[in-house]
C-alpha positions as semicolon CSV with decimal commas, in nm:
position;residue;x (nm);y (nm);z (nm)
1;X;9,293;12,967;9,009
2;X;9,446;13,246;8,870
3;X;9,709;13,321;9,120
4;X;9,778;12,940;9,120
5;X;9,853;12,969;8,769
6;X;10,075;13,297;8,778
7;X;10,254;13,147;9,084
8;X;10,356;12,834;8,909
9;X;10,464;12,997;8,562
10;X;10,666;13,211;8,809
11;X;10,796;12,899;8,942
12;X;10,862;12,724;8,606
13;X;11,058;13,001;8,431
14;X;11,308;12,928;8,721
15;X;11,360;12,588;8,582
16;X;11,580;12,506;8,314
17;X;11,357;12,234;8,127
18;X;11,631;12,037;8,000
19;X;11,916;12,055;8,234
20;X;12,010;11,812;8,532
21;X;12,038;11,920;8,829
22;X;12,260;11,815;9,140
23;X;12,090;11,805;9,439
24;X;12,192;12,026;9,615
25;X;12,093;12,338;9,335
26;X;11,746;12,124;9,299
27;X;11,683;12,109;9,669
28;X;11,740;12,497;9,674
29;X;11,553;12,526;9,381
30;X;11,208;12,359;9,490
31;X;11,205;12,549;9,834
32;X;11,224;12,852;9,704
33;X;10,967;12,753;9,489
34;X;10,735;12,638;9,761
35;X;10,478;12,968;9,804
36;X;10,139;12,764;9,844
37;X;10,010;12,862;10,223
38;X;10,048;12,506;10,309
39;X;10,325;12,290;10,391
40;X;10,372;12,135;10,059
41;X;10,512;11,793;10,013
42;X;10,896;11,707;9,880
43;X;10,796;11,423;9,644
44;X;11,019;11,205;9,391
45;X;10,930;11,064;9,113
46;X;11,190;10,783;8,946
47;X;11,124;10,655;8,601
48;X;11,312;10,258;8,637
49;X;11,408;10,085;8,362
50;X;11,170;9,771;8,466
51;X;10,854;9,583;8,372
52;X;10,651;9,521;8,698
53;X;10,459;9,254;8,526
54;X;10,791;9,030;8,536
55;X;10,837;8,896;8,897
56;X;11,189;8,915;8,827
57;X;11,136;9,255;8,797
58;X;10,905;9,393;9,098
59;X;11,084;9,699;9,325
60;X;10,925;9,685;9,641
61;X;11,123;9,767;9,965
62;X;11,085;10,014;10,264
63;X;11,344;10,303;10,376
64;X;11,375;10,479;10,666
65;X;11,441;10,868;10,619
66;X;11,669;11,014;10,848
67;X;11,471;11,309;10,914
68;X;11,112;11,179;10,887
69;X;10,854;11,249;10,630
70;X;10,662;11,553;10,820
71;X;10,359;11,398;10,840
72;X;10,144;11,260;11,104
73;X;10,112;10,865;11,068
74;X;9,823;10,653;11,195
75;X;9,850;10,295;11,221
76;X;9,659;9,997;11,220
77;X;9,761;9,678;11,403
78;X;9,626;9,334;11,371
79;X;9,683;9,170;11,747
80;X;9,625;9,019;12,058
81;X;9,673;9,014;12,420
82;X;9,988;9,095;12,554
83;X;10,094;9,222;12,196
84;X;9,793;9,453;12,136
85;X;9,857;9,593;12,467
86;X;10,239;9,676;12,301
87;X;10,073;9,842;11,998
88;X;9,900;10,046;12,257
89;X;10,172;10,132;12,398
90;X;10,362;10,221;12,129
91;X;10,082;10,465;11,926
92;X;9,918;10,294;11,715
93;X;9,559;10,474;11,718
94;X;9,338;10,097;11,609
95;X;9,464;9,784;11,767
96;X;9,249;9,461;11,754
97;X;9,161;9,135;11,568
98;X;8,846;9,005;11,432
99;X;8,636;9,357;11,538
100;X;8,941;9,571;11,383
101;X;8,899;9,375;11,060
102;X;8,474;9,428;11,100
103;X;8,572;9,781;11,081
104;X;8,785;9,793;10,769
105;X;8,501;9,570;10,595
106;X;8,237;9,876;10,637
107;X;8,517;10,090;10,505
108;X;8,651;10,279;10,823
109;X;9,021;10,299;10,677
110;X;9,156;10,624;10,828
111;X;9,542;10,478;10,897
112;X;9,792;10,537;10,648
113;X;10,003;10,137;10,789
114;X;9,890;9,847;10,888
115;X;10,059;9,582;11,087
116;X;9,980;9,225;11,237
117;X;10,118;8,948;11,380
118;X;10,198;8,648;11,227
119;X;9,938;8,472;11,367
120;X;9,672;8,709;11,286
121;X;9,738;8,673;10,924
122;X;9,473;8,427;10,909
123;X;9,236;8,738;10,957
124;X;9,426;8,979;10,742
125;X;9,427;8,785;10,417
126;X;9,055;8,773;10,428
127;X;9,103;9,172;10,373
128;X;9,328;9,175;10,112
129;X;9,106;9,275;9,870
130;X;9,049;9,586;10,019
131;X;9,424;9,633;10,187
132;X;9,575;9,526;9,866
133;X;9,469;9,815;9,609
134;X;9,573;10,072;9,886
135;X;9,929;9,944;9,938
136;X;9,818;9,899;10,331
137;X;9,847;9,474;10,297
138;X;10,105;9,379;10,614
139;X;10,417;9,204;10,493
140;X;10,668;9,018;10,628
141;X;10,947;9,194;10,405
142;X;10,833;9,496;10,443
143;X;10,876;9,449;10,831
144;X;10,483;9,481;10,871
145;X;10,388;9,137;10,957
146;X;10,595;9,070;11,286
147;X;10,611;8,995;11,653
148;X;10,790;9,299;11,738
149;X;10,475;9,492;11,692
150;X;10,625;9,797;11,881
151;X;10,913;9,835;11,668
152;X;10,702;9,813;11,360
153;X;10,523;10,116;11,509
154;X;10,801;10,307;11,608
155;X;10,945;10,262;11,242
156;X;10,634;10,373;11,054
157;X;10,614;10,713;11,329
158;X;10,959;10,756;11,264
159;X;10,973;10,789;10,947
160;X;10,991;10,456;10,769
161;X;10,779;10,463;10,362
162;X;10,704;10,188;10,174
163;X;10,776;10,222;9,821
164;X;10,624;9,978;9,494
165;X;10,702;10,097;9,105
166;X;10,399;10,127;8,937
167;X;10,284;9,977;8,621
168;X;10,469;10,187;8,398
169;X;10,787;10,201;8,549
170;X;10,763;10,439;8,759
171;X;10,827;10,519;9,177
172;X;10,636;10,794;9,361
173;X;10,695;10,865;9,734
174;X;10,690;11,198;9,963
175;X;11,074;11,241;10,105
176;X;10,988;11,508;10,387
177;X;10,817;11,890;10,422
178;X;10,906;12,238;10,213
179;X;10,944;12,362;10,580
180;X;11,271;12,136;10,615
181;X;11,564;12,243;10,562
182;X;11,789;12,210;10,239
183;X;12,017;11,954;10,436
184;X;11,751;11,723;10,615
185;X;11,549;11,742;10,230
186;X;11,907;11,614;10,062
187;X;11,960;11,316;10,348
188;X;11,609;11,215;10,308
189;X;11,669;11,200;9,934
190;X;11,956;11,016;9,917
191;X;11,855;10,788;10,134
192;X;11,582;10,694;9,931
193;X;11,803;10,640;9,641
194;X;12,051;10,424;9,823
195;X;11,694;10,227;9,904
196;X;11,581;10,199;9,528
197;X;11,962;10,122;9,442
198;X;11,962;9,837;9,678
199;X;11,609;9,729;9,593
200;X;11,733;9,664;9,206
201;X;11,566;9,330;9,102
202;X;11,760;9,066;8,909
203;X;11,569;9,034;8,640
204;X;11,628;9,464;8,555
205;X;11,854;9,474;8,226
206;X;12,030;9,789;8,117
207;X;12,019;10,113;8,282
208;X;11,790;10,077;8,615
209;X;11,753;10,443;8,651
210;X;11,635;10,671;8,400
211;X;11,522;10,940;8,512
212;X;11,440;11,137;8,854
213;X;11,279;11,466;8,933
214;X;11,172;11,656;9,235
215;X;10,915;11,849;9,300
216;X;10,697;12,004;9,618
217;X;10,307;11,956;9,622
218;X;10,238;12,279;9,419
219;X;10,606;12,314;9,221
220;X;10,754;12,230;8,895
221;X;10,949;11,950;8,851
222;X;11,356;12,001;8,862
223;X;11,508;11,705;8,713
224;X;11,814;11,564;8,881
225;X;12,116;11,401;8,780
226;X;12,096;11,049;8,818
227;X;12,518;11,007;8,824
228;X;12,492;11,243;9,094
229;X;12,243;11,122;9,266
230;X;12,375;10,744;9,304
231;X;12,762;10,795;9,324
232;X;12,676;11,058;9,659
């Protein structure tokens, strides 16, 4: 634990604490930060100025990033016949119906999406208390309940996240690898931005972003410049 903590002091002396950065200098900044022996994560955090307990006021949306996330996806699809066989197809790694949702009941959850078919959401919303609490419930506005079941797999292989604020305001998501490069880390960025930008709910009064900061898995946070950030 020692190095750990040596390494990130290191890391945090290389951050001005109060300064904004653009992103360009805070992209920089992170990856040269990045020293764990692992591929850390490049994760945002955005602090909105909403209350999630107003309807009005819910940011939910998905975004695809133009240069993927890095990591390895598994997904779950709720289907049938000719449009399990498409799942198939398409790489999803569980594909079934009534037996698929037997498996989630004894707790066998190792997919990170899950998708169905409109008419297997009869099955589905008997699971939601379980898919619910770990943001895996299929949606039709988030693209994951749908008859284009191969498309909905593509998307979530190729890079497509879901994103929900949390109770206090707040949005977390991973936007791509410490092994990319500066560029593909800025794209993926900003295109989540643009996504949260577009995703602002009607009910949000006043300034809708307050603050953002970047970090990787093992890395300080480098705060960005919102104006920056949403006028790129």
């Amino acid at each position: 634990m020692g190095k750990v903590g040596k390494r990130f002091t290191a890391a945090t002396e290389a951050v001005e604490s109060n300064k904004l950065y653009d992103l360009a200098s805070a992209v920089k900044i992170i990856k040269s930060n990045a020293t764990a022996k692992f591929d850390e994560t490049v994760e945002i955090a955005v602090n909105l100025g909403v209350d999630p307990k107003h309807a009005d006021q819910m940011v939910r949306g998905v975004v695809t990033l133009p240069n993927g996330t890095g990591k390895s996806v598994k997904v779950a699809v709720f289907a049938k016949g000719d449009k399990a066989d498409e799942a198939k197809a398409a790489g999803a790694e569980f594909v079934g119906a009534d037996d698929l949702a037997e498996l989630i009941k004894k707790g066998e959850m190792d997919f990170d999406r899950c998708i169905a078919t409109p008419d297997m959401m009869m099955v589905v919303g008997k699971l939601g208390k379980v898919l619910g609490p770990r943001g895996l419930m299929p949606n039709p506005k988030l693209g994951t309940v749908t008859a284009d079941v191969a498309q909905a797999v593509k998307d979530a292989k190729g890079g497509q996240i879901e994103f929900r604020v949390e109770k206090l305001g707040i949005i977390h998501a991973g936007v791509g690898k410490a092994s990319f490069d500066e560029k593909a880390i800025a794209e993926n960025v900003s295109s989540f931005i643009n996504a949260l930008n577009k995703a602002k709910p009607t009910g949000a009064k006043g300034t809708y972003m307050k603050r953002a900061t970047i970090s990787t898995t093992m890395g300080p946070g480098v705060k960005l410049d919102i104006a920056d950030l949403v006028s790129a």
